[in-house]
Residue frames relative to the residue before (quaternion, step in Angstrom):
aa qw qx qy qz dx dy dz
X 1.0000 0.0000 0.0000 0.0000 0.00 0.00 0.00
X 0.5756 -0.5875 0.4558 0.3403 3.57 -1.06 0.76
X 0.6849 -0.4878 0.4862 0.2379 3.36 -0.93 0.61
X 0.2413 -0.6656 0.5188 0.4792 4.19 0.10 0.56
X 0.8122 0.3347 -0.3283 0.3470 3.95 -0.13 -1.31
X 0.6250 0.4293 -0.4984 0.4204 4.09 1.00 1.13
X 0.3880 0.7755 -0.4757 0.1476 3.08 0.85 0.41
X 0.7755 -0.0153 -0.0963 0.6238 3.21 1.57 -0.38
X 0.0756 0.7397 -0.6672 -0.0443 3.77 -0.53 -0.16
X 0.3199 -0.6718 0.6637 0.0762 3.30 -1.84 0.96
X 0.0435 0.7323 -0.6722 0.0999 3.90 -0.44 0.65
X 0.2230 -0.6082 0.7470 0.1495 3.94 -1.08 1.49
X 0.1595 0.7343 -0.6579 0.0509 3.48 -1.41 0.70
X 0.5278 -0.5007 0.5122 0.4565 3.65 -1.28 1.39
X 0.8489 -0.3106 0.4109 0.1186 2.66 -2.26 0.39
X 0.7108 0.5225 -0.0818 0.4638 2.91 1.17 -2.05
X 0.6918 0.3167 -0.3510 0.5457 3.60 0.63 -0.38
X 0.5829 0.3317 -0.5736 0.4703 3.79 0.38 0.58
X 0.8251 0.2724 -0.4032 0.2871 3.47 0.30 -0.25
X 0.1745 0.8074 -0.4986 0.2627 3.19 1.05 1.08
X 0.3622 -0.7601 0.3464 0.4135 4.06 -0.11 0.63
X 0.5470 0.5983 -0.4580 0.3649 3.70 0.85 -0.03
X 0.0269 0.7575 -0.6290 -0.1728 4.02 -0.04 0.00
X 0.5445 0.6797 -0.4436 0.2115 3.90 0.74 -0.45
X 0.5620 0.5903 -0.3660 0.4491 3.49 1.30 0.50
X 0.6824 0.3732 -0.0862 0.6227 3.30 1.42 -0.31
X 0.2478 0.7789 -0.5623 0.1255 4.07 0.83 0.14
X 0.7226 0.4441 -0.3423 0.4043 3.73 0.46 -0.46
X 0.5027 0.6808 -0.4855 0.2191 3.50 1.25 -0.39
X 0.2146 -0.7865 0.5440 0.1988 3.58 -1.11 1.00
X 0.6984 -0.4490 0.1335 0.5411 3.65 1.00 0.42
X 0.1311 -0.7952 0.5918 0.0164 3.62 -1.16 -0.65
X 0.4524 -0.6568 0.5679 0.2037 3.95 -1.12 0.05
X 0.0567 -0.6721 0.7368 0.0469 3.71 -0.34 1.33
X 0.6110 -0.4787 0.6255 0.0787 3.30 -2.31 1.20
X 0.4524 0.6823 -0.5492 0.1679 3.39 -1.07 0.12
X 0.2384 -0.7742 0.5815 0.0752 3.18 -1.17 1.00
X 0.3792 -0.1518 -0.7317 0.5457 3.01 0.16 1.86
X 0.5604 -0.4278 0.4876 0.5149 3.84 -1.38 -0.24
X 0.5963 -0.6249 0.4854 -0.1354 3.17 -1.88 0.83
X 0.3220 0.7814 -0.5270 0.0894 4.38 0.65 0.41
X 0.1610 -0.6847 0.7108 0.0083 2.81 -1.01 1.16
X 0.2379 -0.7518 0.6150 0.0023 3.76 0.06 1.31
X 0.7795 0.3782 -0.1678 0.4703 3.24 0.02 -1.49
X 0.4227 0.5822 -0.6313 0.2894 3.74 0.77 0.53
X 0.0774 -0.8031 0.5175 0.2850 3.56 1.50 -1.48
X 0.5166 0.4454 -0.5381 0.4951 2.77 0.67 1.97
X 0.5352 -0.5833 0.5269 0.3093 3.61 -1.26 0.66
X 0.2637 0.7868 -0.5393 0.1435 3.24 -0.05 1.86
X 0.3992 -0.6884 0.5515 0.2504 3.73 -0.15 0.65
X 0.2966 -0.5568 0.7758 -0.0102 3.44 -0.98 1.57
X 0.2036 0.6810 -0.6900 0.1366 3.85 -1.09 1.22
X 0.4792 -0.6960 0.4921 0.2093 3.37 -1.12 1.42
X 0.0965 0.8171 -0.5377 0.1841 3.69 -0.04 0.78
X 0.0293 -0.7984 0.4793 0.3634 3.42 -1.28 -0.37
X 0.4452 -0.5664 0.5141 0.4655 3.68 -0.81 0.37
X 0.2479 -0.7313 0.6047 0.1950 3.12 -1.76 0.27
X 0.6788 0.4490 -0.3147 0.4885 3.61 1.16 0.42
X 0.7595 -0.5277 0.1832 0.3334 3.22 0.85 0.99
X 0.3996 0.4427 -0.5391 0.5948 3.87 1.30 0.57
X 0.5947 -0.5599 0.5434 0.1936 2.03 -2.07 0.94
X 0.7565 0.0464 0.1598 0.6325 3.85 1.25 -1.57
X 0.0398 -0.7910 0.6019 -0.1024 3.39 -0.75 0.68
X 0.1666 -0.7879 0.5748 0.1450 3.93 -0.48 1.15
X 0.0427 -0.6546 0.6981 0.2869 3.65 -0.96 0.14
X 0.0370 0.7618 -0.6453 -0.0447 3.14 -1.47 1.08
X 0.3696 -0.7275 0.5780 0.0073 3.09 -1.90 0.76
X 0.1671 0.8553 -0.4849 0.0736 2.80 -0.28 1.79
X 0.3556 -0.6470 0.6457 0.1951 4.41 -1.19 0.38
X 0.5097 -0.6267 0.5333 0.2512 3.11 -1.65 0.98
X 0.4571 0.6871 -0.4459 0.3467 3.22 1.35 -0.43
X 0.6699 -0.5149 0.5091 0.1643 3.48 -2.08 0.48
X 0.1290 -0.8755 0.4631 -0.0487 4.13 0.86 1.28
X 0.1734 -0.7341 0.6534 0.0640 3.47 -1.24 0.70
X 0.3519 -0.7424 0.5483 0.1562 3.55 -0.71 0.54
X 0.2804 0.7553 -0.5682 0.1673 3.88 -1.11 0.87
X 0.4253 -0.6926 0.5399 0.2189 3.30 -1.67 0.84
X 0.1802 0.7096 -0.6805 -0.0308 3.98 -0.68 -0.38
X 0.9249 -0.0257 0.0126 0.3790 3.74 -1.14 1.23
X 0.5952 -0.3925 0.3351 0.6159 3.72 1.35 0.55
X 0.6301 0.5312 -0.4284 0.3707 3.97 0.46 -0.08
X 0.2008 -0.8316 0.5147 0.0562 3.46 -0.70 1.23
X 0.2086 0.8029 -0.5504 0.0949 3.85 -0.26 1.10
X 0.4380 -0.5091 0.7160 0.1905 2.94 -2.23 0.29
X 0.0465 0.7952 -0.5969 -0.0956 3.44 -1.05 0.48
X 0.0547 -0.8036 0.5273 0.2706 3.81 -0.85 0.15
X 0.7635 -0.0467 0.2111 0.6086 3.76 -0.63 -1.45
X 0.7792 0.5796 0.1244 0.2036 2.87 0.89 -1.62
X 0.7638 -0.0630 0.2719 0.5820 3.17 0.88 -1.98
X 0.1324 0.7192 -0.6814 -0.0307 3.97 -0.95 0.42
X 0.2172 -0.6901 0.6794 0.1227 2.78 -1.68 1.25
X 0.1540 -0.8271 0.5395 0.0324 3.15 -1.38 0.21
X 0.0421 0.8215 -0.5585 -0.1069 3.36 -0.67 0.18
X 0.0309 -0.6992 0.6994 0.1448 4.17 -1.69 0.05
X 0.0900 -0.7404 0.6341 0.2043 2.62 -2.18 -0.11
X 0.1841 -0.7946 0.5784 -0.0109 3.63 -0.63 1.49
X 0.3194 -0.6649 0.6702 0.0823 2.89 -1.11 1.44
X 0.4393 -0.6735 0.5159 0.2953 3.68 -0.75 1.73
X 0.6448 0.5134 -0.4729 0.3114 3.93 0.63 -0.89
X 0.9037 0.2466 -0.1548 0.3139 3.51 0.38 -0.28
X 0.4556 0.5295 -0.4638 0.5450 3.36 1.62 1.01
X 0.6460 0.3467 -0.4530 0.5073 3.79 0.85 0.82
X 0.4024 -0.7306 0.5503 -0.0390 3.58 -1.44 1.54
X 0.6002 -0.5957 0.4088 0.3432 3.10 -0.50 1.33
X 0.8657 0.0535 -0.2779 0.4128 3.45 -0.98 1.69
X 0.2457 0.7675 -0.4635 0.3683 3.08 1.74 0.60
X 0.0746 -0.7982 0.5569 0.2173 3.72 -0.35 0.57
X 0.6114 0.6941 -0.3287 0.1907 3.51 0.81 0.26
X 0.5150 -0.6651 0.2836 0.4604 3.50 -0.74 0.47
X 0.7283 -0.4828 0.2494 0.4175 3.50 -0.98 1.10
X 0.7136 0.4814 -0.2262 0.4560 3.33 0.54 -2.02
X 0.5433 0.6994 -0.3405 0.3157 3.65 1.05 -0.77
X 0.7890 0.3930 0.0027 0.4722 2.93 0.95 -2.06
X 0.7618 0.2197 -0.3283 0.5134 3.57 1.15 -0.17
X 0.3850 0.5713 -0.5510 0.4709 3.50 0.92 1.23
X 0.6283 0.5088 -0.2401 0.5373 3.57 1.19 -1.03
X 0.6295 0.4454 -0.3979 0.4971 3.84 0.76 -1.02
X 0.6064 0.6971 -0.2861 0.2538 4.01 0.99 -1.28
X 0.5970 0.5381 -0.2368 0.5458 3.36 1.93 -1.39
X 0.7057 0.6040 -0.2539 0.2697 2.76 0.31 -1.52
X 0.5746 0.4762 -0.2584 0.6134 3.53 1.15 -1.21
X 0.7007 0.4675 -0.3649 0.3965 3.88 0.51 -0.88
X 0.5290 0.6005 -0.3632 0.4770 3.65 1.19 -1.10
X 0.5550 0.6835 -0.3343 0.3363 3.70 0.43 -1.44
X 0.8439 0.3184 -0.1860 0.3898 2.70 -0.07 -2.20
X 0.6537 0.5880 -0.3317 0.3419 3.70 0.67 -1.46
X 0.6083 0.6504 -0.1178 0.4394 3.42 1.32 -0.41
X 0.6954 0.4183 -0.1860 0.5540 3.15 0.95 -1.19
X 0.6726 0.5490 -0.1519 0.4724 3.70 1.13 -1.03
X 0.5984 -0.5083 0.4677 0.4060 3.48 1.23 -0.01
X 0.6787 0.5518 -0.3357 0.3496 4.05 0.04 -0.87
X 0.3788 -0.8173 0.3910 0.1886 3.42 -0.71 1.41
X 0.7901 0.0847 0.1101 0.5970 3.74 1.12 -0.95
X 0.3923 -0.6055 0.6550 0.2245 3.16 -1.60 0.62
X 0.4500 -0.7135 0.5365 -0.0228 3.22 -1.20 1.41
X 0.8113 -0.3858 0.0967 0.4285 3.31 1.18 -0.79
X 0.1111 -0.8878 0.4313 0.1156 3.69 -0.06 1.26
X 0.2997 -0.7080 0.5500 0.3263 3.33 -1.47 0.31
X 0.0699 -0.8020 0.5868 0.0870 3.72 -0.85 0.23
X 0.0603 0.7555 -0.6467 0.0862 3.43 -0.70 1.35
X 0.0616 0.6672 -0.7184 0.1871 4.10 -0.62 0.74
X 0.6008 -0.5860 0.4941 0.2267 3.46 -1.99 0.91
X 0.5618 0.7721 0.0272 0.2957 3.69 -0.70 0.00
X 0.4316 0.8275 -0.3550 0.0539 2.78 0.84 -1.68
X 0.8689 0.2462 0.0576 0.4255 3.18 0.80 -2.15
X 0.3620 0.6838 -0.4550 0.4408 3.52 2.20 0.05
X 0.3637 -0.5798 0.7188 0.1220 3.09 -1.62 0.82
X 0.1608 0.7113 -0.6601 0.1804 3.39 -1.09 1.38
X 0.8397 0.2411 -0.2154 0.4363 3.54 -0.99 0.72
X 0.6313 -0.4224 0.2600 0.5962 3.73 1.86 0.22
X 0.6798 0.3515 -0.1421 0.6277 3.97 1.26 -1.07
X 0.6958 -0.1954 0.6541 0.2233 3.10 -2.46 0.04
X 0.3024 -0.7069 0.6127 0.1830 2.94 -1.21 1.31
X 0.4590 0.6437 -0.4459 0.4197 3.79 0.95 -0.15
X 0.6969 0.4903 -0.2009 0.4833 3.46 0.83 -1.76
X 0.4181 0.7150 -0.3023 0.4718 3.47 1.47 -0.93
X 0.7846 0.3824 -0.0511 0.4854 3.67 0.54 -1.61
X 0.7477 0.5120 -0.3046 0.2933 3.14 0.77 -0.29
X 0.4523 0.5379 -0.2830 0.6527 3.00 2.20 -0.80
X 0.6992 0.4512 -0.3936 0.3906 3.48 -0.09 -0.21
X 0.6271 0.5502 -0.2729 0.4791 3.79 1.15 -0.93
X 0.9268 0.2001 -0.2424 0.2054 3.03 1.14 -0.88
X 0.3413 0.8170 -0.2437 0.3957 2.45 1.99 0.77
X 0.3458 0.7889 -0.1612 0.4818 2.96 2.21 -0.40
X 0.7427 0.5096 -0.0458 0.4320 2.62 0.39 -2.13
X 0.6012 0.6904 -0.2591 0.3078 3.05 1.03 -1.17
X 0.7653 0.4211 -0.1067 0.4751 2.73 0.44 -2.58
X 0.8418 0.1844 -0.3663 0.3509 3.69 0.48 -0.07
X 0.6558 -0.4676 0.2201 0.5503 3.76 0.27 1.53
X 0.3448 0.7428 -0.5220 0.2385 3.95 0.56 -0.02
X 0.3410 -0.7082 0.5967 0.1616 3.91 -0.87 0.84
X 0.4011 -0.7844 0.4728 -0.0192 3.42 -1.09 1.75
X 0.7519 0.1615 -0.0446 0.6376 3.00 2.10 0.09
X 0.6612 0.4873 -0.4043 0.4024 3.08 -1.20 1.85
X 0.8039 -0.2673 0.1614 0.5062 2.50 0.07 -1.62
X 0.0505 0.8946 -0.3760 0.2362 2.94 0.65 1.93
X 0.4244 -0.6046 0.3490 0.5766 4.15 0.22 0.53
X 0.4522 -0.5928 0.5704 0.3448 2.91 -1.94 -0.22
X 0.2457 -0.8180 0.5198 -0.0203 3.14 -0.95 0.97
X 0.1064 -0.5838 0.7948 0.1273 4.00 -1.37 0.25
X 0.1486 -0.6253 0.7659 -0.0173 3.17 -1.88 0.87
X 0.0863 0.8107 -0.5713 0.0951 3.73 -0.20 0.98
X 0.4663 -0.6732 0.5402 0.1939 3.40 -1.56 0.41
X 0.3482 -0.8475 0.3945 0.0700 3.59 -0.11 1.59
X 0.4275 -0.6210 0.5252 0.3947 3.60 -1.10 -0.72
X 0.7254 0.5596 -0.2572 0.3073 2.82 1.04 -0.67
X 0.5478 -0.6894 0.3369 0.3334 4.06 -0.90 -0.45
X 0.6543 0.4297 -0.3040 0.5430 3.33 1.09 0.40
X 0.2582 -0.7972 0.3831 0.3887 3.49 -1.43 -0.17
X 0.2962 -0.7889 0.5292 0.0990 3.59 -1.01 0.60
X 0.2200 -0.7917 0.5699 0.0056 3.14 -1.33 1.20
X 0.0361 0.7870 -0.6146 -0.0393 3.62 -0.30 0.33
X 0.1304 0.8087 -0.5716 0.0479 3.64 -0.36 0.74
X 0.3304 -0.7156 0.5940 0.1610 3.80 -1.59 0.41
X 0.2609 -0.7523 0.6035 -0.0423 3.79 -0.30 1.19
X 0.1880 -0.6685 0.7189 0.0296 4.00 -1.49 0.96
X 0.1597 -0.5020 0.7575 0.3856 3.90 -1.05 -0.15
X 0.5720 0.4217 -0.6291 0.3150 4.61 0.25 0.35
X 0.4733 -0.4130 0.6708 0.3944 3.37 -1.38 -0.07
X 0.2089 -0.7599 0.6128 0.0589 3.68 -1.15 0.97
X 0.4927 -0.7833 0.3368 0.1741 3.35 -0.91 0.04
X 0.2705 -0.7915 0.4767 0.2704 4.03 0.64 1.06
X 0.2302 -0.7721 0.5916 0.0285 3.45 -0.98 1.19
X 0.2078 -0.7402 0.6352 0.0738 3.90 -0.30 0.96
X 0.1496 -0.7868 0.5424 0.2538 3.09 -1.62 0.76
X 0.5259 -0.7548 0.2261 0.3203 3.89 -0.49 0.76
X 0.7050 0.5062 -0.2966 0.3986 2.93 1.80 0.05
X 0.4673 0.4319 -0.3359 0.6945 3.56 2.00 0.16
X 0.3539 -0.6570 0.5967 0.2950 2.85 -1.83 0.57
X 0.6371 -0.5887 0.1558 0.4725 3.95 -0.50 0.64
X 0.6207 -0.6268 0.2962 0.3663 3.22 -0.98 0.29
X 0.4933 0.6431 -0.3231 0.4885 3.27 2.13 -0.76
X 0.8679 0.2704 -0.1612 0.3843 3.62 0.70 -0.86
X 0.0694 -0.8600 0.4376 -0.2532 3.46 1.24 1.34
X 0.1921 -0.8424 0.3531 0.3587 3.35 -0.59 0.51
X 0.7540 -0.3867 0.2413 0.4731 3.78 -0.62 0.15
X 0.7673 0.3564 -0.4453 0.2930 3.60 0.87 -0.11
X 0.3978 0.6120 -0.4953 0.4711 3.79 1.52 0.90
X 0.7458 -0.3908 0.1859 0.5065 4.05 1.21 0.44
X 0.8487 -0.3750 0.3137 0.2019 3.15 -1.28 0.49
X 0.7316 0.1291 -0.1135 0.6597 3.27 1.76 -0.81
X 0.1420 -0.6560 0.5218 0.5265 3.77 -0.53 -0.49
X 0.6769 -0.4625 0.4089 0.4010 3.45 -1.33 -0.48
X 0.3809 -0.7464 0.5330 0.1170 3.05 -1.01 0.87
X 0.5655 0.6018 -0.4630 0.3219 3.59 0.16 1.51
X 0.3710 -0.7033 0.4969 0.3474 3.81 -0.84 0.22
X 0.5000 -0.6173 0.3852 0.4697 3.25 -1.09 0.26
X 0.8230 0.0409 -0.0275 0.5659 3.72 0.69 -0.09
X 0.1049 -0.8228 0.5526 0.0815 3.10 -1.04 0.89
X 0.2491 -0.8389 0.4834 -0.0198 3.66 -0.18 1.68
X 0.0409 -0.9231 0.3674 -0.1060 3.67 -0.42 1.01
X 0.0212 0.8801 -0.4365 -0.1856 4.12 0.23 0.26
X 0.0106 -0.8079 0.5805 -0.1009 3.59 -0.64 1.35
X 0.8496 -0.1996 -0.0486 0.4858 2.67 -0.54 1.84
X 0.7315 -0.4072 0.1781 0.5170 3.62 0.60 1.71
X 0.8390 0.3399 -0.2277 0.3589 3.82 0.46 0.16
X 0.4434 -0.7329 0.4927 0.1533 3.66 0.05 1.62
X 0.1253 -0.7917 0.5978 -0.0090 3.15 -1.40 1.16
X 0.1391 -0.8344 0.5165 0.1331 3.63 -0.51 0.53
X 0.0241 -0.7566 0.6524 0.0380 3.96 -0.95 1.07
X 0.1472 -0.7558 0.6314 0.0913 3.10 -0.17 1.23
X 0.2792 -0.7387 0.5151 0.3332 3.84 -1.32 0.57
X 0.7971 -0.0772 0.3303 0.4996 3.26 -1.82 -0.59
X 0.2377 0.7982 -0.5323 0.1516 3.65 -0.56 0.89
X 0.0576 -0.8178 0.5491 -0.1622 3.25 -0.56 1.51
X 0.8325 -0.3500 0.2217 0.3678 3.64 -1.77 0.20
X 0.3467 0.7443 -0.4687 0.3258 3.79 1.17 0.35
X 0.0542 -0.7137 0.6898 -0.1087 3.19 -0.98 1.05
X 0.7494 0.1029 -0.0716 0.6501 3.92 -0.92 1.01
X 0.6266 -0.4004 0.4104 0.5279 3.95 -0.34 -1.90
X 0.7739 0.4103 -0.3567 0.3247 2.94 0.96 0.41
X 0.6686 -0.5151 0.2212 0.4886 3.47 -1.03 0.00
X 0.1080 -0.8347 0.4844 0.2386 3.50 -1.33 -0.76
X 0.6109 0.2897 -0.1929 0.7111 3.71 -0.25 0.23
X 0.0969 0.7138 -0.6922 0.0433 3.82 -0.43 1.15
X 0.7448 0.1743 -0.1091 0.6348 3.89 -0.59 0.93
X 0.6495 0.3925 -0.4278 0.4910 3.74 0.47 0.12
X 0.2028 -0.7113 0.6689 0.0743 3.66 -0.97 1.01
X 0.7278 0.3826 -0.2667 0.5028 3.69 0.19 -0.67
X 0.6855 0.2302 -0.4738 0.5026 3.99 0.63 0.26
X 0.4604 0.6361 -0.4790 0.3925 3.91 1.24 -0.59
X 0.4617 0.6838 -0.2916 0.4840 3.62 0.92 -1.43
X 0.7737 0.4929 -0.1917 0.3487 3.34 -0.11 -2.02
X 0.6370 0.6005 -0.2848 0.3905 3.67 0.89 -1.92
X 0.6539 0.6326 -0.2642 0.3200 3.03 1.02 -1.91
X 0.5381 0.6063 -0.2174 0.5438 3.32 0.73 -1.24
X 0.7821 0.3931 -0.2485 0.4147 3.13 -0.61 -1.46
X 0.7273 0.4286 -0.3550 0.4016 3.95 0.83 -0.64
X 0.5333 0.4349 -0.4139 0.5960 3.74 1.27 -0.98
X 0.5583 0.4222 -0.5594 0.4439 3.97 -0.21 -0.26
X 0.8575 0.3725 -0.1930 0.2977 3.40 0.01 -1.09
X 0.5375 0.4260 -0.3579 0.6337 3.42 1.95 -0.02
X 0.5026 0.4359 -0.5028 0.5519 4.19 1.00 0.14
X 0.6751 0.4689 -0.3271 0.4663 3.70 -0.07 -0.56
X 0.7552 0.1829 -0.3334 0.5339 3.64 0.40 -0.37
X 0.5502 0.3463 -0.5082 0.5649 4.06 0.55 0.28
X 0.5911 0.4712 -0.4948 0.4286 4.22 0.18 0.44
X 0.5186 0.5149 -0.2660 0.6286 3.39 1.43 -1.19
X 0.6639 0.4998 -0.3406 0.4398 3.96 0.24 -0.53
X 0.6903 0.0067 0.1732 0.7024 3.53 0.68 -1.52
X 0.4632 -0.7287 0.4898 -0.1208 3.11 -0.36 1.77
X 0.7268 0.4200 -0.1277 0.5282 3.72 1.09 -1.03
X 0.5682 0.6731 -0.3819 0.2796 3.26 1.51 -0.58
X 0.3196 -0.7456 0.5429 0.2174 3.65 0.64 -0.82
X 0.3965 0.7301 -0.5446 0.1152 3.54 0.55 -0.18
X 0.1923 -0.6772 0.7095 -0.0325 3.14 -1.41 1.26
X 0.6135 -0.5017 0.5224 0.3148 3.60 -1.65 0.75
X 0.4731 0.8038 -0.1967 0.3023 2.88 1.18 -1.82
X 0.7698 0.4844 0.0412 0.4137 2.91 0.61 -2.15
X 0.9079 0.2528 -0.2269 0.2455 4.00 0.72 -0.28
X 0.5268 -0.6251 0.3365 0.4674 3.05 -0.63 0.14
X 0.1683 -0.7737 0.5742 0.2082 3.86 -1.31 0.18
X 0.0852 -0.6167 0.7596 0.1883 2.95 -1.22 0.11
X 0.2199 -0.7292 0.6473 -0.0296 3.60 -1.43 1.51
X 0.0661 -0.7459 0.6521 0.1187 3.81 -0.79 0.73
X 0.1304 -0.8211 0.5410 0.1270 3.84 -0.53 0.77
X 0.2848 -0.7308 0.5453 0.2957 4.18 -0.13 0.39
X 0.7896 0.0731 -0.2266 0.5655 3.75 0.68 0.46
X 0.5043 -0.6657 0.4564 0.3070 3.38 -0.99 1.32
X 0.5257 0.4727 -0.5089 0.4911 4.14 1.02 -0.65
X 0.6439 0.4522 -0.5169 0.3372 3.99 -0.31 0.36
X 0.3452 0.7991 -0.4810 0.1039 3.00 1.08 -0.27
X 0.6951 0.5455 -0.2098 0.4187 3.38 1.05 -1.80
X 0.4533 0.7545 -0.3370 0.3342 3.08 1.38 -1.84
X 0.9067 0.3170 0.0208 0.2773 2.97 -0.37 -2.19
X 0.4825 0.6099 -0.2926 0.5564 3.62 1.72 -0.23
X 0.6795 0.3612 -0.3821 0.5117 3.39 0.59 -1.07
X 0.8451 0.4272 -0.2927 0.1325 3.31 0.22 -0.30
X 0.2720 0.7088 -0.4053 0.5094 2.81 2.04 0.04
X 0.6558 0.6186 -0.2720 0.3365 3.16 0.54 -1.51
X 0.6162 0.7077 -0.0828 0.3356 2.98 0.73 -1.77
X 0.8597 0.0161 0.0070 0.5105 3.52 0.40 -1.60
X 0.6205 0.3642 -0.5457 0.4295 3.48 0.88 0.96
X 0.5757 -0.6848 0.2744 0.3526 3.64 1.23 -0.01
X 0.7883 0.2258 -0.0368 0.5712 3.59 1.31 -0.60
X 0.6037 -0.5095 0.4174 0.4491 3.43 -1.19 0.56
X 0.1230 -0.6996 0.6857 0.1585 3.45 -1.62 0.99
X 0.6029 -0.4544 0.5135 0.4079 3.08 -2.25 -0.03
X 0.3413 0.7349 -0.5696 0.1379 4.18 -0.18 0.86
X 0.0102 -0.7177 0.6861 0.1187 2.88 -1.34 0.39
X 0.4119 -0.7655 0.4916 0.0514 3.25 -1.50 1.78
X 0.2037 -0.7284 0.6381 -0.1439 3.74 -1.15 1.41
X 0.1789 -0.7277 0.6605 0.0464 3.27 -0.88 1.54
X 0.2402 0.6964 -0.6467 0.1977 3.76 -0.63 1.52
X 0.4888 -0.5929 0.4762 0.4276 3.71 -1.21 0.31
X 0.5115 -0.6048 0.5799 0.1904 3.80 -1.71 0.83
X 0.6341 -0.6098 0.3452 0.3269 3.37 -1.40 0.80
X 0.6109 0.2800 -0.2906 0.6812 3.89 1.53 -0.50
X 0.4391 -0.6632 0.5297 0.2946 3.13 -1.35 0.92
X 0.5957 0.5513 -0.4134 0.4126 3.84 0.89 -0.14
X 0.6608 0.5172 -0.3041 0.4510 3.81 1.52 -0.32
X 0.4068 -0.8336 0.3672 0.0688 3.36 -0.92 1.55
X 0.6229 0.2304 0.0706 0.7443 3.33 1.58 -1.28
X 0.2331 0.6218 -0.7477 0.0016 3.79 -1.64 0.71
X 0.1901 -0.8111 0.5505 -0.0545 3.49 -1.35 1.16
X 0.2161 -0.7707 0.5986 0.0326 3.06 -0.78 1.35
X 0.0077 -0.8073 0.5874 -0.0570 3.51 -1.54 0.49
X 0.0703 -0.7278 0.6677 0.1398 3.50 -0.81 1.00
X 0.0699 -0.6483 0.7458 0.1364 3.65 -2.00 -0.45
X 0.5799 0.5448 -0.4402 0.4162 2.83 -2.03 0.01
X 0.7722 0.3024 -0.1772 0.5300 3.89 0.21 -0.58
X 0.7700 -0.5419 0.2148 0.2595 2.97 -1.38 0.14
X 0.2460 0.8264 -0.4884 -0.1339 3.89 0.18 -0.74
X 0.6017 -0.5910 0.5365 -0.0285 2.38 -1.27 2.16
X 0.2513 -0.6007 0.6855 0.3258 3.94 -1.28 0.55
X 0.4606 -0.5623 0.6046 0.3259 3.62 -1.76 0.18
């Protein structure tokens, strides 16, 4: 049996040391998403790593987060999706060029239809392989906040996701993964996502209303994600905290204020850790304790939005900071966070 504290582990590593030719230092690695402003492939790692145009804000150039399991891993392709699978867990990851996932007399919007083609292929695979649920996806696509086809390309994405969901008998509420939807550099869209054969557990936070139950004037669909998605494999509780920003009820807060947006943020993952402790008592989660990943919509926050991290959890975290555009154009800073697993230094 796998060790409880290898079941996962997260480790940020330059570029360069994946394309180093030795990989025997890393055999368990199920893949991950390297930063980079241009984007970054590292093919010849022969791992399912998402290349995503991004920029760092602390002065790398590229930086890979990877995810890796003591567990024994098999490599495999299905529909342009690249994964690793073990006993346990498969990540995965694609890219779908929107120009060519709409069919003559399609009337849909591109980003629509190759968000919807993106599940689907994801539904498939997780399926065929045995694996009950996605645990947690990343979504990066250009755009974000352009208006094309009459709608938001976000709102765009969301009809498509859940249309996914839909077409395969899949519930659009509850217990749905956690998820981040970000605005890229790059020209295509890209999914990277993490899959369990357990049944995980949708965490709500008590101060937002859910994202599933949004009202109609945030688009046409709402979004189809939980705020956290909380999970025990093999005797040890994971936490995927999503994209989480200055929302309060549905709506924003702090317009034009970074350092209280910052604050809100915070103040909601606290309040979405506290109700996954109340869930799984034994878990322990601690701010302290995870790892972030911060996206800032202007690189001058950098300082802004650091000190305050700093500030209201009291101690140095594991984060690493990413200048990309937010799903409301009026939001400056969203922050994601996982626990429970390992984290590896680079």
């Amino acid at each position: 049996m796998t060790p409880p504290g290898d079941i996962l582990r997260l480790e940020y590593l330059p570029v360069a040391r994946l394309a180093q030719p030795a990989r025997d230092d890393r055999p368990g690695a199920l893949g991950g998403v390297c930063f980079s402003h241009p984007a970054i492939a590292d093919e010849a790692a022969g791992l399912p790593l998402l290349a995503v145009d991004m920029p760092l804000l602390e002065g790398q150039d590229a930086i890979c987060e990877v995810w890796s399991t003591a567990e024994v891993l098999r490599s495999g392709r299905h529909q342009g999706i690249r994964y690793r699978e073990g006993d346990t867990l498969l990540f995965g990851c694609l890219t779908l060029d929107e120009t060519t996932a709409v069919t003559p007399g399609d009337v849909r919007a591109p980003l629509q239809a190759a968000t919807q083609a993106a599940y689907e292929s994801i539904f498939e695979l997780i399926q065929s392989r045995g694996y009950h649920a996605i645990l947690r996806c990343w979504n990066y696509f250009p755009g974000v906040n352009s208006v094309s086809h009459h709608l938001e390309r976000y709102r765009q994405f969301n009809i498509g996701r859940q249309d996914a969901f839909l077409s395969h008998g899949r519930s659009v509420i509850g217990n749905v993964p956690a998820a981040c939807a970000l605005g890229s550099a790059g020209a295509a869209l890209q999914v990277a996502f993490l899959a369990a054969r357990a049944d995980p557990l949708g965490i709500e936070n008590p101060r937002q209303i859910s994202a599933y139950d949004y009202p109609n004037q945030y688009g046409p669909r709402s979004p189809t994600f939980s705020r956290a998605s909380l999970v025990n494999l093999r005797g040890r509780d994971l936490l995927f905290i999503s994209g989480t920003a200055s929302i309060v009820g549905h709506q924003t807060l702090h317009a034009g204020d970074v350092d209280a947006q910052t604050r809100e943020s915070l103040h909601n993952i606290a309040a979405v850790v506290a109700e996954a402790n109340r869930r799984a008592p034994r878990a322990g989660f601690r701010l302290r304790d995870l790892a972030y990943k911060v996206y800032i919509r202007y690189a001058g926050d950098l300082l802004s939005v650091r000190r305050a991290l700093l500030e209201f959890i009291g101690a140095p975290v594991a984060a690493v900071f990413l200048q990309a555009d937010v799903c409301r154009t009026d939001l400056l800073v969203e922050i994601e966070a996982s626990g429970g697993h390992a984290i590896a230094p680079g």
